[in-house]
N, C-alpha and C positions, 0 to 999 in steps of 0.2 A: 283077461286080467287088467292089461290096459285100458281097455273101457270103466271097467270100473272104478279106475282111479280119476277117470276125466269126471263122473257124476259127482264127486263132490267139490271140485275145483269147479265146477262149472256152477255150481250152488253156491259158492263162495263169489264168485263173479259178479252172480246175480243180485245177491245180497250188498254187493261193495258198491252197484252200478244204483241201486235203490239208495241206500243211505247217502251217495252224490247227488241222485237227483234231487233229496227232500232236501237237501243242502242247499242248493240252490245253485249248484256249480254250470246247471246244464241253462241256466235262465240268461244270464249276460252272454253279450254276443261278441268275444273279443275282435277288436279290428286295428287296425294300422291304420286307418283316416285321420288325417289328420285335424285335432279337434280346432275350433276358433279360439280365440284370444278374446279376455271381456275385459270390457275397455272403460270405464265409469268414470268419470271425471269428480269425485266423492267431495272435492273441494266446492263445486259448482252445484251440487246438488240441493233444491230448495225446497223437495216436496218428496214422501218419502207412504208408499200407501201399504197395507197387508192384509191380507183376506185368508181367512180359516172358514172352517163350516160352520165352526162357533162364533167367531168374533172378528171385527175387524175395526181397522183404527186408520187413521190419515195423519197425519203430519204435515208441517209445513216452520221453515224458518224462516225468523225475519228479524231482521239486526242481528246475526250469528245467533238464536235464541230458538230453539224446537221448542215445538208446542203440538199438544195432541189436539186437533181442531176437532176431530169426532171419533165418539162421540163428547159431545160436551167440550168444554174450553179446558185446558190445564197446562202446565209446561210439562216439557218431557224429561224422562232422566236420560243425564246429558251420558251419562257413562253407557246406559243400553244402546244409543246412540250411536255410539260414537265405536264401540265394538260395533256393530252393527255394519256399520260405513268401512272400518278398518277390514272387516272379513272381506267386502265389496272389492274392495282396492287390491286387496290382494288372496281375490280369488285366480285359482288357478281350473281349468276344465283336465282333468287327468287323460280319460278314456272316454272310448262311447261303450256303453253297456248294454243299450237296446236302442232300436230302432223299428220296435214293436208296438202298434198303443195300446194293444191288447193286453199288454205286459207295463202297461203305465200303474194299473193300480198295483203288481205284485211290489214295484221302488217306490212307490208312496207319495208320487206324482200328477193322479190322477186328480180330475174336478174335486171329487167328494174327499179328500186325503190330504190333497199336496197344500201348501202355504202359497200364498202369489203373491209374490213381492214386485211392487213397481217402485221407480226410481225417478223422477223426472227433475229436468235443469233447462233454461230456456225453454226451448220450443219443442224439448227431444225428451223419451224416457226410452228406459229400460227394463224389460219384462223378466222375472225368473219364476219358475214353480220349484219351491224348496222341498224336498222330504224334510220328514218329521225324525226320521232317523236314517243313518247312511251305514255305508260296510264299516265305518266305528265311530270312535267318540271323537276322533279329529278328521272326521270327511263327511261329505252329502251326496248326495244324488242329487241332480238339478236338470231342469228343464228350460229350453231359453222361448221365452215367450210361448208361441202356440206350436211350438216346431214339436217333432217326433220324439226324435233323438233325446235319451237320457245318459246322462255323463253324471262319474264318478268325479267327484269336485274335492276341493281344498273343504274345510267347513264352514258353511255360512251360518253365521250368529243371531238367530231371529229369535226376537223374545216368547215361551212359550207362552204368554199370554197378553194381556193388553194393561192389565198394571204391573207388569215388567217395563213395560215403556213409559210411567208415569210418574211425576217426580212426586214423591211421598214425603216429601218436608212439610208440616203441618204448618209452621211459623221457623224463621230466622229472625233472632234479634239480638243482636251483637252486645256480650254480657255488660263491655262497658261504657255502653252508650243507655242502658238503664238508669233510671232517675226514680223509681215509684216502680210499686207491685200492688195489686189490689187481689186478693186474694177469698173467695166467699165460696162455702159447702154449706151441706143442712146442718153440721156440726158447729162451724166458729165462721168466722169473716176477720181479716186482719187487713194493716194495710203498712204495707213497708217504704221506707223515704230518703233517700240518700244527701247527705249534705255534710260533706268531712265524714264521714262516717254513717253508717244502716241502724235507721233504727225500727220500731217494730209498735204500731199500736191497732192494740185489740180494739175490740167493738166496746164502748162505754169505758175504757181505760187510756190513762193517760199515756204519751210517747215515752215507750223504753229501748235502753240500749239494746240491740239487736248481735249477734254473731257473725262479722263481716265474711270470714273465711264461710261458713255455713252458707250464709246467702249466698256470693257469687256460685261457691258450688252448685246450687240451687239452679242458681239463675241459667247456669252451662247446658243445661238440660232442654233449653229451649232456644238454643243456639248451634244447631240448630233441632229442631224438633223433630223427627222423623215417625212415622206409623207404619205398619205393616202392609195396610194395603184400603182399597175405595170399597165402600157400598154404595152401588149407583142407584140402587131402588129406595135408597133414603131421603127424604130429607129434611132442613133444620127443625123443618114442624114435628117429625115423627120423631125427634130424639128426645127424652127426658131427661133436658138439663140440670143435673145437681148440683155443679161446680165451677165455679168460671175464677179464669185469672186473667187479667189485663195489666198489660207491661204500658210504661208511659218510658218516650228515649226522651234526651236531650232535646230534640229537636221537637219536642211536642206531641211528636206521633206516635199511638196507641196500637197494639195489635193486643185482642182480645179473642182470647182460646176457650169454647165451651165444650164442656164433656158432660158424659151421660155413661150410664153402664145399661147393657143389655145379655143375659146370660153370661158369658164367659167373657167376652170382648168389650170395649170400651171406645165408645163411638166419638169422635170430638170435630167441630167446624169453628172458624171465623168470624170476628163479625165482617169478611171482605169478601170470602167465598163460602158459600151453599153445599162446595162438595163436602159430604160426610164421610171420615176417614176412620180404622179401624185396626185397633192393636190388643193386645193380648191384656186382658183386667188387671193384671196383675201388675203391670206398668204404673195405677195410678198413682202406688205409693212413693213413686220416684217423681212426677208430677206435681201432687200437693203436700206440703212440708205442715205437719203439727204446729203451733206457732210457738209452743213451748220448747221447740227442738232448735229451733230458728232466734231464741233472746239468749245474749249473753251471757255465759255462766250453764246455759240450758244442757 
């Protein structure tokens, strides 16, 4: 009678022993080692590298100023940055988890899987293999250079991709240091002029009062300008410019924004940089202003 009651508890066992293992309970290797202390001097840091199986980017600053050196030249955004550095500084190494390399790919550490973040300042860097995900949404698994040992970490802040790290401001032009708008589509071409007041002349018409409040609003929109994100396989030749605005400041200097649509996205560059940047079509109506909407009274 007793044996039979052990057959299904011992089924039950079996079953509980299987659902832990898929679980992953039986994979990290608890220990009492004591882990290292990461030491980053995130002030001093000048050079900032990351490698995926897809993509990777380099960094370097200079005059307090990131910049993505490859591929291509850009500034970086300074906010992915700068979390980025702040997880650094105050990473913490929890536990050791494994000490297996067999068991690198299951924590997401491995060559083909893991992130590899370098870090270098003077003469020194510092190595990490980041998981792409950790035991939750505020921790990582981490790897210190080429060492074994995988540790349960604080979370490090790596951008998942490489226009996370890129600063997306198309133009900054400070609304009121504008003097002049030049404004031209396949539709109209206007051109707007500040002097005591905005006014607003169409193509073969003479200069009319213009709606001040309308314009600067206008004008806020490219102050600064922000896109979604890069098309690196573009460039200014392959875009089909429809629309161009050219801002003139006080001081003389001109920043001139050309845009193009291509299916659903709305492609636009510089005349100062070649990279082609990309936002959602639907943007352009906040971009180019009717000139009828823009005159006094309108």
């Amino acid at each position: 009678m007793q044996s039979n009651r052990l057959v299904p508890l011992v089924g039950v066992l079996v079953v509980l022993l299987g659902i832990a293992y898929f679980a992953g309970v039986f994979n990290s290797e608890p220990s009492t080692i004591s882990v290292p202390t990461v030491d980053v001097p995130v002030e001093d840091v000048s050079g900032i590298r990351i490698q995926t199986d897809s993509w990777a980017a380099d960094l370097t600053r200079e005059g307090g100023i990131w910049q993505v050196t490859e591929p291509g030249g850009s500034r970086a955004d300074s906010n992915s940055v700068s979390r980025l550095l702040d997880s650094i500084a105050e990473l913490e190494l929890n536990s050791i988890v494994s000490t297996n390399t067999e068991r690198h790919e299951h924590f997401g550490v491995d060559q083909a899987s893991g992130r590899y973040l370098t870090l270098t300042w003077d003469d020194e860097d510092y190595a990490l293999v980041v998981a792409s995900q950790g035991p939750d949404f505020s921790s990582s698994y981490v790897r210190l250079g080429e060492s074994p040992e995988v540790y349960s970490s604080s979370r490090v802040a790596l951008p998942a991709s490489r226009d996370q790290l890129r600063d997306k401001t198309l133009v900054n032009v400070p609304t009121d240091q504008v003097r002049s708008a030049s404004i031209s589509t396949a539709e109209y071409a206007y051109q707007l002029d500040y002097q005591d007041g905005w006014t607003i002349t169409e193509e073969g018409a003479a200069p009319a009062p213009a709606d001040s409040v309308k314009v600067t609003s206008w004008l806020r929109r490219y102050a600064p300008l922000r896109f979604d994100g890069f098309e690196d396989g573009l460039t200014p030749d392959s875009v089909s410019v429809t629309m161009t605005v050219e801002l003139t400041m006080a001081s003389g200097q001109t920043r001139r924004v050309l845009m193009g649509t291509r299916d659903t996205n709305l492609l636009a560059f510089t005349s100062s940089s070649p990279a082609i940047m990309r936002a959602a079509a639907t943007r352009l109506g906040t971009l180019i202003e009717d000139p009828a909407a823009l005159k006094a009274g309108g």
